[in-house]
N, C-alpha and C positions, 0 to 999 in steps of 0.2 A: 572093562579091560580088554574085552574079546575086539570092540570096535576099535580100541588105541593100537592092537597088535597090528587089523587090517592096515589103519592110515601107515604106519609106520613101515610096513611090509613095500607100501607105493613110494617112501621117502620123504612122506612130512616130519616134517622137524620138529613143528608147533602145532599147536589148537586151541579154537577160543571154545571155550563152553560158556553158553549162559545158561543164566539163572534166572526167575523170576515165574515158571511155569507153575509154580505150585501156589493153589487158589487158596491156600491159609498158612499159618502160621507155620506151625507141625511140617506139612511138606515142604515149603521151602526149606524150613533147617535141613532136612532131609538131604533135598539137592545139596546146599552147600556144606555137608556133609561128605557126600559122595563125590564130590567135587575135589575136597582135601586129599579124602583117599585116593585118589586117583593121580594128585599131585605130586601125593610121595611118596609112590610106587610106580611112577613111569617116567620114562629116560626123556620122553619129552618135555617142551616146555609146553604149560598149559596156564591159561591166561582165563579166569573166570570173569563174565560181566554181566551187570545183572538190567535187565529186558524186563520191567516191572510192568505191571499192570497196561498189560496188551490182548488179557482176556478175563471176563468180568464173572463172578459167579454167580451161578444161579440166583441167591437171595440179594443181589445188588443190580439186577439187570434193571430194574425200573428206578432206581439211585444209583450207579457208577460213583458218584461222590464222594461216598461212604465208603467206599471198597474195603479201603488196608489203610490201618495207623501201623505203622514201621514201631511206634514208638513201645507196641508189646512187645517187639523183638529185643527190646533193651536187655 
């Protein structure tokens, strides 16, 4: 919220936030958790998009393939 104060202090109006930084399951909810909160609790419009696998973890770096099924997120 401290960062949405700043933007807003300069006159944005909007912001996108993405998502997809969190390298398992658990953090991502996380983010698009904190994401929610944040939507509806500021005057701004904020536009969530999710930026997926653009960084590989540790146990996937010699298989990238493997990364993320979406589909535990069900």
């Amino acid at each position: 919220m401290s960062r949405l104060r700043e933007i807003i202090s300069f006159g944005t109006g909007a912001v996108e936030i993405k998502s997809g930084y969190g390298l398992n399951t658990e953090d991502e909810m996380k983010m698009l958790r904190v994401i929610r909160r944040l939507k509806e609790n500021s005057p701004l419009a904020i536009k969530a998009t999710f930026l997926g696998a653009h960084a590989v973890p540790m146990e996937y770096k010699s298989n990238p393939q493997n990364m993320l099924t979406w589909s535990s997120m069900k």
